[in-house]
N, CA, C and O atoms as a Maestro MAE file, in Angstrom:
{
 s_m_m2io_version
 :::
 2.0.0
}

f_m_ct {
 s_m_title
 :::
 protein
 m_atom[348] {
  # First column is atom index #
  i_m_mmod_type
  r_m_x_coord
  r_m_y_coord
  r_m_z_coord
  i_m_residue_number
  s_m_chain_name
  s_m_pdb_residue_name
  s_m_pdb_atom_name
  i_m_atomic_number
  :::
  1 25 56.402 49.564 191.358 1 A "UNK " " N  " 7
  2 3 56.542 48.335 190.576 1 A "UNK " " CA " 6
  3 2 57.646 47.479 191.194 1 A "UNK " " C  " 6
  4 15 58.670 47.965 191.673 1 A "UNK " " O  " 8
  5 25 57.371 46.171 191.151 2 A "UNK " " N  " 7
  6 3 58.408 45.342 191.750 2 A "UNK " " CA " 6
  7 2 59.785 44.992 190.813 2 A "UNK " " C  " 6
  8 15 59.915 45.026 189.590 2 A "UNK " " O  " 8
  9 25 60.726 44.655 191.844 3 A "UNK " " N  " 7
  10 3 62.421 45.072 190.732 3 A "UNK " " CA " 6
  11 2 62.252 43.518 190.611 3 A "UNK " " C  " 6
  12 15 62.394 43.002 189.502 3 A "UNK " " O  " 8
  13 25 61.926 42.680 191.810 4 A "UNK " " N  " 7
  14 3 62.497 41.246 191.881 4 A "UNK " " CA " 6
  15 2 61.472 40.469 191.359 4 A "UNK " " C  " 6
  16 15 60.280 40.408 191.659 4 A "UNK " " O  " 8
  17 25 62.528 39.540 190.031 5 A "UNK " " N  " 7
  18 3 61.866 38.549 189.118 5 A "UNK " " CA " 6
  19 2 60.664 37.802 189.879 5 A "UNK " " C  " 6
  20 15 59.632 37.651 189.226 5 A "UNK " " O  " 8
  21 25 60.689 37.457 190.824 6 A "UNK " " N  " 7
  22 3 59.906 36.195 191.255 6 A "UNK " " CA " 6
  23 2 58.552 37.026 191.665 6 A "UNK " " C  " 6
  24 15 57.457 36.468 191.603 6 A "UNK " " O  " 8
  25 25 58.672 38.249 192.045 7 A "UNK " " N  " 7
  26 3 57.649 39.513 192.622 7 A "UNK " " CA " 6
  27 2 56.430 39.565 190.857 7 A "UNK " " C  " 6
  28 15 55.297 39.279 190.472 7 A "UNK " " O  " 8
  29 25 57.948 40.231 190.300 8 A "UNK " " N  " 7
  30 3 57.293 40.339 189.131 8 A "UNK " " CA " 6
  31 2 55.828 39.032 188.276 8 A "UNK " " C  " 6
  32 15 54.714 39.184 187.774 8 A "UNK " " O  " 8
  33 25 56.554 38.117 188.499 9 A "UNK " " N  " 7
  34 3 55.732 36.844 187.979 9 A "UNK " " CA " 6
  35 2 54.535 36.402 189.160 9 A "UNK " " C  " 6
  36 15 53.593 35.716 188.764 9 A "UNK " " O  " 8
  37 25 54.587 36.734 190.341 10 A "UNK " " N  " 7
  38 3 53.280 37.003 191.296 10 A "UNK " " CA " 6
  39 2 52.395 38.240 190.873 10 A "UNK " " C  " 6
  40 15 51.197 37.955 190.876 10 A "UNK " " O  " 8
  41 25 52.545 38.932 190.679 11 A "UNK " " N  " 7
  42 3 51.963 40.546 190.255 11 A "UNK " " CA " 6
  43 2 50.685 39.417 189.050 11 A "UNK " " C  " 6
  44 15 49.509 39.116 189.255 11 A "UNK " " O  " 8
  45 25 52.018 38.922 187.333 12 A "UNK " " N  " 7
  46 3 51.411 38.522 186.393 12 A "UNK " " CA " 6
  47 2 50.364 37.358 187.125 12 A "UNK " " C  " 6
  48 15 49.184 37.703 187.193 12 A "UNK " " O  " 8
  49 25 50.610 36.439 187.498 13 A "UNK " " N  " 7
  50 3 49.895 34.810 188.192 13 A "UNK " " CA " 6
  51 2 48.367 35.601 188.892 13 A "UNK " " C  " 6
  52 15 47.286 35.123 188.547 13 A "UNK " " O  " 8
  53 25 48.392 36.767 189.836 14 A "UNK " " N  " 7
  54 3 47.451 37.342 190.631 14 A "UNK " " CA " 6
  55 2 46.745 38.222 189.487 14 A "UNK " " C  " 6
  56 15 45.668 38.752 189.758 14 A "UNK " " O  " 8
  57 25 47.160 38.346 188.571 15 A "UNK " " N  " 7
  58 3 46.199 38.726 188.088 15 A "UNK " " CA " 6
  59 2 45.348 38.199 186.767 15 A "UNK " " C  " 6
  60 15 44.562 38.783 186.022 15 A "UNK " " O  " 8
  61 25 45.869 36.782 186.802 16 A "UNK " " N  " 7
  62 3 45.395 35.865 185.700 16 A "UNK " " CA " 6
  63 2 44.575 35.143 186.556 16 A "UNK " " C  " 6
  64 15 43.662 34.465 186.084 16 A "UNK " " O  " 8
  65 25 44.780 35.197 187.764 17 A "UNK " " N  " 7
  66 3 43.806 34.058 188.466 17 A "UNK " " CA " 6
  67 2 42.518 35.159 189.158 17 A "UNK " " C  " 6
  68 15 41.444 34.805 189.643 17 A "UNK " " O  " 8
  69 25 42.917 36.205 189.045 18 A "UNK " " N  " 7
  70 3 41.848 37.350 189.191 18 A "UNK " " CA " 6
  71 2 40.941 37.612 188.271 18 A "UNK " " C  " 6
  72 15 39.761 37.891 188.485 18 A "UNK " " O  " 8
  73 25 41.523 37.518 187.145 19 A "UNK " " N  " 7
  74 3 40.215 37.748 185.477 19 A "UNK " " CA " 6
  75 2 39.637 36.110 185.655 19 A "UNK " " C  " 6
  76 15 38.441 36.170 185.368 19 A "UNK " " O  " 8
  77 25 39.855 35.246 185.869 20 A "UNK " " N  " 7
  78 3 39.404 33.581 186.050 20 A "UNK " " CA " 6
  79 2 38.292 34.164 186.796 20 A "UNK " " C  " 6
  80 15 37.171 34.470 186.390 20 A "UNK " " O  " 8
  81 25 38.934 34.287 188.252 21 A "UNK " " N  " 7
  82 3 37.426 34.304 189.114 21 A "UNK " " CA " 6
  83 2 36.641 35.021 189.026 21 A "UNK " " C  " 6
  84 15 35.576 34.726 189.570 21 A "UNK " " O  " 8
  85 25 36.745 36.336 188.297 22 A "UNK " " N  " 7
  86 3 35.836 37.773 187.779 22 A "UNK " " CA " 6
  87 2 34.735 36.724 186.592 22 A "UNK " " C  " 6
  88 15 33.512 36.700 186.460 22 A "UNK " " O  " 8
  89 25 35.432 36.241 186.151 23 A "UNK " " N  " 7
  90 3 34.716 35.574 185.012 23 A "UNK " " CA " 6
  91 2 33.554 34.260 185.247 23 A "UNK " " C  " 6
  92 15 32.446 33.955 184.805 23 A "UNK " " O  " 8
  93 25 34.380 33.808 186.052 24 A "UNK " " N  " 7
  94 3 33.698 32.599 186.825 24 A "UNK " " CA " 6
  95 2 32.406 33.221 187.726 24 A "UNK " " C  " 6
  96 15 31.299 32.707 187.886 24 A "UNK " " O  " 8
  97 25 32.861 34.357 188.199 25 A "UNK " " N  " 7
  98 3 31.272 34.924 189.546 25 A "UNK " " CA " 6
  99 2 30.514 35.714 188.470 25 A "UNK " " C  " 6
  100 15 29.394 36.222 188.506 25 A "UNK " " O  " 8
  101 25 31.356 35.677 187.592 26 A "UNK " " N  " 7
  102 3 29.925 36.521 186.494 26 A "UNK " " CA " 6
  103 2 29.415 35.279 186.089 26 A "UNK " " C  " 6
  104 15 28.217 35.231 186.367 26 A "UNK " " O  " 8
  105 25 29.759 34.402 185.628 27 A "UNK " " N  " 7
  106 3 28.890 33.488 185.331 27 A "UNK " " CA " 6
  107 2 27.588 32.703 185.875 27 A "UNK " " C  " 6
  108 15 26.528 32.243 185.450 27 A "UNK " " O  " 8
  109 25 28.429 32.851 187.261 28 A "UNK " " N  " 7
  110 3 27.318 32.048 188.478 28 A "UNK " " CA " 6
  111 2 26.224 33.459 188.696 28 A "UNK " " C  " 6
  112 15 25.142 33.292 189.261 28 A "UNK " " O  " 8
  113 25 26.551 34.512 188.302 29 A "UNK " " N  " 7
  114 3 25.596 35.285 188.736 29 A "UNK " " CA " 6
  115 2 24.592 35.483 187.939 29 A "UNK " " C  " 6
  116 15 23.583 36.081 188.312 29 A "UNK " " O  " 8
  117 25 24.769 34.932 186.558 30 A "UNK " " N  " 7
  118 3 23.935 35.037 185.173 30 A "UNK " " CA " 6
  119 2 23.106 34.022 185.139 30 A "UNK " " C  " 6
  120 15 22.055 34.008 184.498 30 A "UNK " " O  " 8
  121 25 23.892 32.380 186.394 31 A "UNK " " N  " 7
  122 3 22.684 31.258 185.959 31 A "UNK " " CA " 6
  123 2 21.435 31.555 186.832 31 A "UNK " " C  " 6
  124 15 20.297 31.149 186.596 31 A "UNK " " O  " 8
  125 25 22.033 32.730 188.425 32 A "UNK " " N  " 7
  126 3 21.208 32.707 189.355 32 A "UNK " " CA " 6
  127 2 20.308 33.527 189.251 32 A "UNK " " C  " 6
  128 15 19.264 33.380 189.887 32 A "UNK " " O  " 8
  129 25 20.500 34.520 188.468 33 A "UNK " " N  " 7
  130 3 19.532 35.565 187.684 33 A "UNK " " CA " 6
  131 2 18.442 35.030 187.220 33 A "UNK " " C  " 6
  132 15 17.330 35.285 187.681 33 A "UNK " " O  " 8
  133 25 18.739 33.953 185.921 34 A "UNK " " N  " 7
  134 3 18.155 33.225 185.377 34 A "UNK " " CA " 6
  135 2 16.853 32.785 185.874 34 A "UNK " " C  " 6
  136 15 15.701 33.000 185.497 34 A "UNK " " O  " 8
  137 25 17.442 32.005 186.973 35 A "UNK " " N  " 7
  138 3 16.641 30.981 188.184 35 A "UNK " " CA " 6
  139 2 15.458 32.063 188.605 35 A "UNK " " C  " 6
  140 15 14.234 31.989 188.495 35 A "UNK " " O  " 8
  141 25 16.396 33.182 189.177 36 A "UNK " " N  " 7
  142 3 14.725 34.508 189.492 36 A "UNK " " CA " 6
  143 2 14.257 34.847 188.463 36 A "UNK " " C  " 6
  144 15 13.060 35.038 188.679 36 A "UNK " " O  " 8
  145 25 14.537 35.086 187.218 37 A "UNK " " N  " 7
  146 3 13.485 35.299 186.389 37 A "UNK " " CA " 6
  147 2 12.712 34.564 185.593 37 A "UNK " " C  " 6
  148 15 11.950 34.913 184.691 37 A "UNK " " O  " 8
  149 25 13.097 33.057 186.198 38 A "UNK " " N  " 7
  150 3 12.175 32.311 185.823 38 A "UNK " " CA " 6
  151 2 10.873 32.159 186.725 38 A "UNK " " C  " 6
  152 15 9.805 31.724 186.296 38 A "UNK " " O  " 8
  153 25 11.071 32.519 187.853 39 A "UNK " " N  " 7
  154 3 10.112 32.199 188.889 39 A "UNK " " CA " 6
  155 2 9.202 33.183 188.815 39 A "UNK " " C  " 6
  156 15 7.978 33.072 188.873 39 A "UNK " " O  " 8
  157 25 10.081 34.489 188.639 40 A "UNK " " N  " 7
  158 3 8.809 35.535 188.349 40 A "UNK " " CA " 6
  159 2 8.050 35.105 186.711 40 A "UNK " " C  " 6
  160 15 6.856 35.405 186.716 40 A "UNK " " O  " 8
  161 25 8.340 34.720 185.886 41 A "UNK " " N  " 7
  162 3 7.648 34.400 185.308 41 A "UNK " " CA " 6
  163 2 6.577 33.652 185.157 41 A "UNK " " C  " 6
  164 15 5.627 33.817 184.392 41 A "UNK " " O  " 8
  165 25 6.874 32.430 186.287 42 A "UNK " " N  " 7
  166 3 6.149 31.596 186.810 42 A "UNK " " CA " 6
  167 2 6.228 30.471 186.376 42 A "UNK " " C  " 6
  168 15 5.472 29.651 186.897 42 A "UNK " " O  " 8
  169 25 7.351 29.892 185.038 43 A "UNK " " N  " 7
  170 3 7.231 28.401 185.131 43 A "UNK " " CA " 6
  171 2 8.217 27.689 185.436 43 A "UNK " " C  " 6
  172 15 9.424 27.760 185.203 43 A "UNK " " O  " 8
  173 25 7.605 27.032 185.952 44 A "UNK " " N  " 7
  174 3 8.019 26.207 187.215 44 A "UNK " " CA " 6
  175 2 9.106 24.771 186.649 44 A "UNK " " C  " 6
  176 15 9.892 24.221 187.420 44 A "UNK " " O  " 8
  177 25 8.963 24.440 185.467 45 A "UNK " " N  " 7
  178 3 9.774 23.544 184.408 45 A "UNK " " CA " 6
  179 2 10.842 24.243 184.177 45 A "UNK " " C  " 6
  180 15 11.951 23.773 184.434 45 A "UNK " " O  " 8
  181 25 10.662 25.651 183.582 46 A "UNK " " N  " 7
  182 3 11.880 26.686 183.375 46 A "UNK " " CA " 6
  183 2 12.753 26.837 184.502 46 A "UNK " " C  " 6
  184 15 13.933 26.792 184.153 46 A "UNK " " O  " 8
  185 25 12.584 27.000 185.738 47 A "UNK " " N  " 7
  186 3 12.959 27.418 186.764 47 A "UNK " " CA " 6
  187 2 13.664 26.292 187.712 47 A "UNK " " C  " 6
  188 15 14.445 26.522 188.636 47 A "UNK " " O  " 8
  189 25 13.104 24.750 187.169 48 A "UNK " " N  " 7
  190 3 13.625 23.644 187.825 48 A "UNK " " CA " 6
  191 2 14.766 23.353 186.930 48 A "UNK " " C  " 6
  192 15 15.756 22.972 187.553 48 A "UNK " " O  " 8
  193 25 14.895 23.414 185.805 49 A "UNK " " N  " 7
  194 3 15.878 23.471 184.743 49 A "UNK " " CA " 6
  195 2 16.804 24.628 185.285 49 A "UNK " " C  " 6
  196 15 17.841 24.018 185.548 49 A "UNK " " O  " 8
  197 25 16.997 25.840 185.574 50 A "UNK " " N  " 7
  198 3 17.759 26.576 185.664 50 A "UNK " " CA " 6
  199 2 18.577 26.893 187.144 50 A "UNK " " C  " 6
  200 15 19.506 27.663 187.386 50 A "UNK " " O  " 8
  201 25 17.995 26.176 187.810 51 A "UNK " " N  " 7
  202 3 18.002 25.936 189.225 51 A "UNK " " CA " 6
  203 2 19.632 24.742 189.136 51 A "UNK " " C  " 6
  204 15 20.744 24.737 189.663 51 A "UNK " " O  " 8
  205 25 18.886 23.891 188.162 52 A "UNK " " N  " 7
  206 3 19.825 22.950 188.176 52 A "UNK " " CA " 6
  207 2 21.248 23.273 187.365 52 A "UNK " " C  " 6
  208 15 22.320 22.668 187.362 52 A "UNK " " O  " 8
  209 25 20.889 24.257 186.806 53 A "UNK " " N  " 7
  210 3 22.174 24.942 186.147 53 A "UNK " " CA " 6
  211 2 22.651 25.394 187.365 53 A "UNK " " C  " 6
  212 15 23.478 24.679 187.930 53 A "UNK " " O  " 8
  213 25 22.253 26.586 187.970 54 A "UNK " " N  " 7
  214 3 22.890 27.168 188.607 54 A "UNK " " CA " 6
  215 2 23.816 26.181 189.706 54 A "UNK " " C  " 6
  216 15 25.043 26.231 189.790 54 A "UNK " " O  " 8
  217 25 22.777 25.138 190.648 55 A "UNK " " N  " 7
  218 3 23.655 24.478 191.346 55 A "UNK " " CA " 6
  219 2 24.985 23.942 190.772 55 A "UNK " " C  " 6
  220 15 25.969 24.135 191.485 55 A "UNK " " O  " 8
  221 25 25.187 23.258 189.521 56 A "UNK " " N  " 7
  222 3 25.803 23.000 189.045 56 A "UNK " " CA " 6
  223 2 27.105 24.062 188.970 56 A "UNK " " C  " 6
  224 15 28.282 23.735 189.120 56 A "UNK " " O  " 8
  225 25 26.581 25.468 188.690 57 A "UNK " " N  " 7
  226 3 28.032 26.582 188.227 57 A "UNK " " CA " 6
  227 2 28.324 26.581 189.641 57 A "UNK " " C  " 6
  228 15 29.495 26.426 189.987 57 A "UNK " " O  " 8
  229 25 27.286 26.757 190.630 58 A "UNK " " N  " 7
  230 3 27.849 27.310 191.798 58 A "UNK " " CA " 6
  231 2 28.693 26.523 192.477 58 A "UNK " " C  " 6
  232 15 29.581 27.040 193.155 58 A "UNK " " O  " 8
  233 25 28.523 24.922 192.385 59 A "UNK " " N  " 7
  234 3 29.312 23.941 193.148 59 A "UNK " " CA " 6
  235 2 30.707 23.892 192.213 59 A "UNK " " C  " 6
  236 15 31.811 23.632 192.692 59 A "UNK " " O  " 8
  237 25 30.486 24.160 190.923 60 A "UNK " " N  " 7
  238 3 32.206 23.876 190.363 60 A "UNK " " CA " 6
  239 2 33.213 25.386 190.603 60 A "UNK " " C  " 6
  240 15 34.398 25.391 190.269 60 A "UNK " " O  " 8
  241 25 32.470 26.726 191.280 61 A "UNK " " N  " 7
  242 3 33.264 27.987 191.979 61 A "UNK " " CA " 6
  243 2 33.619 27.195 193.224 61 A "UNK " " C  " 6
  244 15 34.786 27.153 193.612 61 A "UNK " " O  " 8
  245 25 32.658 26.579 193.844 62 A "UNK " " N  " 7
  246 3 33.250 25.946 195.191 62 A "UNK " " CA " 6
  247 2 34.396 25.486 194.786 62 A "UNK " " C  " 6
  248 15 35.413 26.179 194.799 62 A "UNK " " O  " 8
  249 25 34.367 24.376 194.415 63 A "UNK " " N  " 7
  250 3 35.868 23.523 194.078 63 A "UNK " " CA " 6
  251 2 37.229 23.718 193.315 63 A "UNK " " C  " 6
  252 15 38.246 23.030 193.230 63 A "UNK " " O  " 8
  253 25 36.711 25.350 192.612 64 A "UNK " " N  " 7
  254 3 38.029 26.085 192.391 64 A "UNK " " CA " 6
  255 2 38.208 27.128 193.556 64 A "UNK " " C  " 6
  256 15 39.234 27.786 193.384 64 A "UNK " " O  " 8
  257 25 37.646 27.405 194.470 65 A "UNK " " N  " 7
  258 3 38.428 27.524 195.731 65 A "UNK " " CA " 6
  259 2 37.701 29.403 195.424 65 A "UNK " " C  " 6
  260 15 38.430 30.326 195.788 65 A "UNK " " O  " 8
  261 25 36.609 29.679 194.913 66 A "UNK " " N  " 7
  262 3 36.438 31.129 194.273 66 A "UNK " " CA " 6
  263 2 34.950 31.584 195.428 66 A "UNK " " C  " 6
  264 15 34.512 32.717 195.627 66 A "UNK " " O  " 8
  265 25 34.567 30.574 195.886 67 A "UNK " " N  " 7
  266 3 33.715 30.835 196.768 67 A "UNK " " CA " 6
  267 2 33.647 29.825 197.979 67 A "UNK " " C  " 6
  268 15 33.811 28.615 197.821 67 A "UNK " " O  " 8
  269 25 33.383 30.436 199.248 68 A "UNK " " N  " 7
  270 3 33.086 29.417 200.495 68 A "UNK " " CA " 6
  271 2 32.261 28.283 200.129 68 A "UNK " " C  " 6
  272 15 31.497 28.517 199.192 68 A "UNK " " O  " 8
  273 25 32.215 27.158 200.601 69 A "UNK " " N  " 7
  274 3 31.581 25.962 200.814 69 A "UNK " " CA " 6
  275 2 30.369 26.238 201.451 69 A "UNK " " C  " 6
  276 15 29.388 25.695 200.942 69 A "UNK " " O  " 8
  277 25 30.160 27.019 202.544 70 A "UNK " " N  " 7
  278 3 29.027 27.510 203.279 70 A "UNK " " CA " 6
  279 2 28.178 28.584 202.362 70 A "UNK " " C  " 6
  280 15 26.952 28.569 202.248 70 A "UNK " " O  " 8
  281 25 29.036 29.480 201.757 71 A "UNK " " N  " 7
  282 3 28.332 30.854 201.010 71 A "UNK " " CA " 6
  283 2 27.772 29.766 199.847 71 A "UNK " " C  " 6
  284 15 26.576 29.805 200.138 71 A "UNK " " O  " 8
  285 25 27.849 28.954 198.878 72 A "UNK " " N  " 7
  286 3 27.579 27.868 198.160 72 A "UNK " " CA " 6
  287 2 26.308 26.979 198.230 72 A "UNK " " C  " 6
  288 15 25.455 26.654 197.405 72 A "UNK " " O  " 8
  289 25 26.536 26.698 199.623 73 A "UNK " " N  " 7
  290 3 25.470 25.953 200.237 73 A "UNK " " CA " 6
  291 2 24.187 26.667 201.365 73 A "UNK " " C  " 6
  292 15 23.237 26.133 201.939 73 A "UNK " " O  " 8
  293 25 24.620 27.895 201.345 74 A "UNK " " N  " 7
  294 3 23.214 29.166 201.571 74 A "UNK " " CA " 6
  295 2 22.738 29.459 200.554 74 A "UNK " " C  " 6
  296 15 21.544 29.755 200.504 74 A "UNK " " O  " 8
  297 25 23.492 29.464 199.499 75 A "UNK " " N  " 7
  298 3 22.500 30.373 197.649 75 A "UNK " " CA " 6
  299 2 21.496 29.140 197.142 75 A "UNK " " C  " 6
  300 15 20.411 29.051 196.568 75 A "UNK " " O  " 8
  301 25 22.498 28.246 197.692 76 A "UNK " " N  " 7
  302 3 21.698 26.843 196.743 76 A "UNK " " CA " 6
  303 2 20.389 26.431 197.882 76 A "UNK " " C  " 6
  304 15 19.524 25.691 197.415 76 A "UNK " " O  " 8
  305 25 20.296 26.681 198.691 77 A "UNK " " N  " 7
  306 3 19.631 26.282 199.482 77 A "UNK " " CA " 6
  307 2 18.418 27.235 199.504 77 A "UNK " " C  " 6
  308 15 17.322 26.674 199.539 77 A "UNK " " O  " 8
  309 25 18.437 28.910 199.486 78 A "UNK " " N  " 7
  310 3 17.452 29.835 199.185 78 A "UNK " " CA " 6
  311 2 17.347 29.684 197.707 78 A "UNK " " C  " 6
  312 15 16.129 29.589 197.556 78 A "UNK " " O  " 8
  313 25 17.951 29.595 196.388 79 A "UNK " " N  " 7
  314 3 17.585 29.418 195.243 79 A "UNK " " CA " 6
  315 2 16.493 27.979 195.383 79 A "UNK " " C  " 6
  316 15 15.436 27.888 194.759 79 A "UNK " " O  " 8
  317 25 16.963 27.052 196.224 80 A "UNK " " N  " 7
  318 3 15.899 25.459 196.147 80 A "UNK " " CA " 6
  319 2 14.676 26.096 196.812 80 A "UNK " " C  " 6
  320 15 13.691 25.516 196.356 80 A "UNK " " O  " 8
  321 25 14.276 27.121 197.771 81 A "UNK " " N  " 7
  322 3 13.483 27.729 198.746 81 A "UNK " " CA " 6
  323 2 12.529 28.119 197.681 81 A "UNK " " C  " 6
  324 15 11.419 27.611 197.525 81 A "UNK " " O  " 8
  325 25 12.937 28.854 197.120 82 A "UNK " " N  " 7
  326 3 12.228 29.923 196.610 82 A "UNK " " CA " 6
  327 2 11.928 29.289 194.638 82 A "UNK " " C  " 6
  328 15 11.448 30.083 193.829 82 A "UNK " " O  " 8
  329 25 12.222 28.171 194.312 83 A "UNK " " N  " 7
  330 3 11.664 27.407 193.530 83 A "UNK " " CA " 6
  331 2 10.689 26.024 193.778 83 A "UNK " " C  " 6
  332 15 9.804 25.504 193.099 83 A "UNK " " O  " 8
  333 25 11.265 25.716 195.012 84 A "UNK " " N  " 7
  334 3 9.856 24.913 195.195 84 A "UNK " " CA " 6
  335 2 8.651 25.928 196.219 84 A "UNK " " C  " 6
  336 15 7.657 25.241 196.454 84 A "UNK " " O  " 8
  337 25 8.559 27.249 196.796 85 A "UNK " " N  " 7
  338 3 7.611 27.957 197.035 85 A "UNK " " CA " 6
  339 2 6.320 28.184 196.025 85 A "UNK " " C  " 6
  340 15 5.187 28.630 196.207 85 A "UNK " " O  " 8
  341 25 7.014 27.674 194.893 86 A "UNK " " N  " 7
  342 3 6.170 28.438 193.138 86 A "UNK " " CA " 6
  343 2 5.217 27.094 193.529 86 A "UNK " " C  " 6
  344 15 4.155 26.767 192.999 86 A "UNK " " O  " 8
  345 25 5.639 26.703 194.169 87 A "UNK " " N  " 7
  346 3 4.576 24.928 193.702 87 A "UNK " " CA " 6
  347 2 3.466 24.996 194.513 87 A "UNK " " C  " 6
  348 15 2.625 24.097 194.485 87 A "UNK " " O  " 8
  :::
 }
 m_bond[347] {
  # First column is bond index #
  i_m_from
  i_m_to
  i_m_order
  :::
  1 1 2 1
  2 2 3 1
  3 3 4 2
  4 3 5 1
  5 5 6 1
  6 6 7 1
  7 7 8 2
  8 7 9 1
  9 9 10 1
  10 10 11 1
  11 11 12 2
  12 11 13 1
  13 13 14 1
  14 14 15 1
  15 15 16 2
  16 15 17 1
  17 17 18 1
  18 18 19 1
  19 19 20 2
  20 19 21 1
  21 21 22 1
  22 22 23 1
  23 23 24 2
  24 23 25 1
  25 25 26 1
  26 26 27 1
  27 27 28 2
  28 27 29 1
  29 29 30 1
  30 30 31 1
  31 31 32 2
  32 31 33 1
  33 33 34 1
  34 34 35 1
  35 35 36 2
  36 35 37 1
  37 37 38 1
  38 38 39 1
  39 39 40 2
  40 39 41 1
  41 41 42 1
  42 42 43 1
  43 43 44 2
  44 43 45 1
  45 45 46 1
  46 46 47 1
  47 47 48 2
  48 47 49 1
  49 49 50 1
  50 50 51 1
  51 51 52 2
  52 51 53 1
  53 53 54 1
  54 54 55 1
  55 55 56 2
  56 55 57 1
  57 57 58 1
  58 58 59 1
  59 59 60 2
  60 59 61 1
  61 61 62 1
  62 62 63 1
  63 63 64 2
  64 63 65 1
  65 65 66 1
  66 66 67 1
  67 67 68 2
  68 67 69 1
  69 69 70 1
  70 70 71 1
  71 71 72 2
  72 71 73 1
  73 73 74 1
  74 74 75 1
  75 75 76 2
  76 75 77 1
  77 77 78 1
  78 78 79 1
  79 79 80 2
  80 79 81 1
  81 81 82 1
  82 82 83 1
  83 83 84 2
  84 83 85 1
  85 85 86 1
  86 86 87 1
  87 87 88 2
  88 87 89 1
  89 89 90 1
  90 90 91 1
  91 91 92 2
  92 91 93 1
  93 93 94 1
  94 94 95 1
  95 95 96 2
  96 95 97 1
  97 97 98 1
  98 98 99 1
  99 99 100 2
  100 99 101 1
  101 101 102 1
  102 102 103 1
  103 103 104 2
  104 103 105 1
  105 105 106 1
  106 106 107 1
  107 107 108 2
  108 107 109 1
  109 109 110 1
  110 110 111 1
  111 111 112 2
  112 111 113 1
  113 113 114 1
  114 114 115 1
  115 115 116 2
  116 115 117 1
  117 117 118 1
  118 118 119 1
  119 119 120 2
  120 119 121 1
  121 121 122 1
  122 122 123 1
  123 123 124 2
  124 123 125 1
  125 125 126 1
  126 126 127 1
  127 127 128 2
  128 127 129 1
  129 129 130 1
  130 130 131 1
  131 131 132 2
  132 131 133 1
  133 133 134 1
  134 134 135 1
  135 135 136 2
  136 135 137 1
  137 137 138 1
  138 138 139 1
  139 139 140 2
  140 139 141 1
  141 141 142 1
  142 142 143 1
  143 143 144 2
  144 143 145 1
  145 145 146 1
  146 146 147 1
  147 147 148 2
  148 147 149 1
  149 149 150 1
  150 150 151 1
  151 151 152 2
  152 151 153 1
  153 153 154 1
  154 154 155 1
  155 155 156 2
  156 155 157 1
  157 157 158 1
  158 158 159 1
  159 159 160 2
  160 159 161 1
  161 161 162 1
  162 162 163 1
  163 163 164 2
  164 163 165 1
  165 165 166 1
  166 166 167 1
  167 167 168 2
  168 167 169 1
  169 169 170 1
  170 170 171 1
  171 171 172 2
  172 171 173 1
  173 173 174 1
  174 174 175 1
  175 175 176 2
  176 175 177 1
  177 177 178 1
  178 178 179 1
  179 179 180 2
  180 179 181 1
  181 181 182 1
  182 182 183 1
  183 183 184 2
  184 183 185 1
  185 185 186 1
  186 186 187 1
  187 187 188 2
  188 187 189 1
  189 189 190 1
  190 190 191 1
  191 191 192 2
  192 191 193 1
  193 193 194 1
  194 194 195 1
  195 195 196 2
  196 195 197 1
  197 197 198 1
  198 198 199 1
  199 199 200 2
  200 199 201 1
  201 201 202 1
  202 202 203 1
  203 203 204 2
  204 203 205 1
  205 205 206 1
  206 206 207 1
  207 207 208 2
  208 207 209 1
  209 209 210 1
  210 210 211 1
  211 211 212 2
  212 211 213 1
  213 213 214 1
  214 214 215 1
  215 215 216 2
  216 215 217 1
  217 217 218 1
  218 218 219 1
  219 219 220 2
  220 219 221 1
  221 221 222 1
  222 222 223 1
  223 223 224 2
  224 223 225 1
  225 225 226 1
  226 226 227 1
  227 227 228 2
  228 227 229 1
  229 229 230 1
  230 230 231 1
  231 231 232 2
  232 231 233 1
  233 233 234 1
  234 234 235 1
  235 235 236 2
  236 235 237 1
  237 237 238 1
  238 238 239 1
  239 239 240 2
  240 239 241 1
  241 241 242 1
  242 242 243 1
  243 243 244 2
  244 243 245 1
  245 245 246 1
  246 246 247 1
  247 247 248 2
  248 247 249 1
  249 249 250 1
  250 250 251 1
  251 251 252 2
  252 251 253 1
  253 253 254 1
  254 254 255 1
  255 255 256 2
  256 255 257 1
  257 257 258 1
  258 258 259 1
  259 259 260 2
  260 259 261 1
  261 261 262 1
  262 262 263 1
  263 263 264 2
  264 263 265 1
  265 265 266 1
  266 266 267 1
  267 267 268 2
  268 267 269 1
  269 269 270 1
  270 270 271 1
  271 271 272 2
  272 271 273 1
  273 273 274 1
  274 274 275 1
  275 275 276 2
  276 275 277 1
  277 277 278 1
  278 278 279 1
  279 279 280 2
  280 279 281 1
  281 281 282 1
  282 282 283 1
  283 283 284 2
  284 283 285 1
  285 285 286 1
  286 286 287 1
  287 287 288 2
  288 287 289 1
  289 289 290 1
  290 290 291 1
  291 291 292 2
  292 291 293 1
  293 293 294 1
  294 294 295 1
  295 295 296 2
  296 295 297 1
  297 297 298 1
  298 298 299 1
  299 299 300 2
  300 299 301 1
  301 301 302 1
  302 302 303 1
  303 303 304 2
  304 303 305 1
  305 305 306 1
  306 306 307 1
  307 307 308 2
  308 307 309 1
  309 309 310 1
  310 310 311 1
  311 311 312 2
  312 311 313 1
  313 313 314 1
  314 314 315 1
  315 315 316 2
  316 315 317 1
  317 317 318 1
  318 318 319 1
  319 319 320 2
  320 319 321 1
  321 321 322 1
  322 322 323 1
  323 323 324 2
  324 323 325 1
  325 325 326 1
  326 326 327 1
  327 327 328 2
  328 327 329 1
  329 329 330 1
  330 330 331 1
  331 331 332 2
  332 331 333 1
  333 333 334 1
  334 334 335 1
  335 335 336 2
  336 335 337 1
  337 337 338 1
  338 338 339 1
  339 339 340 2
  340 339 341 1
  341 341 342 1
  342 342 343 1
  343 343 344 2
  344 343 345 1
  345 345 346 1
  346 346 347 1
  347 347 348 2
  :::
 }
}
């Protein structure tokens, strides 16, 4: 355990910004779920709707700094793949 105050309050900060992003990639992983089980279901209204969720969660992890810009713009790009394939 750390003796020095300023150590101490990095330890607390790293791990408040650790339950954030745990929380945040569970989220993006629940809209992208979504998105595939709409497709296996097959409708295609459901799936354009949830698609658009997901881009949405996934671009506001980008801009809190919780995922790459590139890793962001590969999911969104195979999630757009594989919802307009249904058509």
């Amino acid at each position: 355990m750390a003796n020095i105050k300023s150590a101490k309050k990095r330890i607390l900060v790293i791990n408040t910004k650790t339950e954030r992003n745990k929380a945040i990639k569970s989220k993006v992983k629940t809209y992208v779920k979504k998105v595939y089980q709409a497709i296996e279901s097959g409708d295609k209204n459901e799936a354009a709707e949830a698609l658009r969720a997901a881009t949405g969660a996934l671009n506001r992890a980008c801009s809190k700094g919780i995922y790459h810009k590139n890793t962001v713009s590969r999911k969104i790009s195979r999630l757009s793949a594989a919802v307009n394939k249904m058509a």
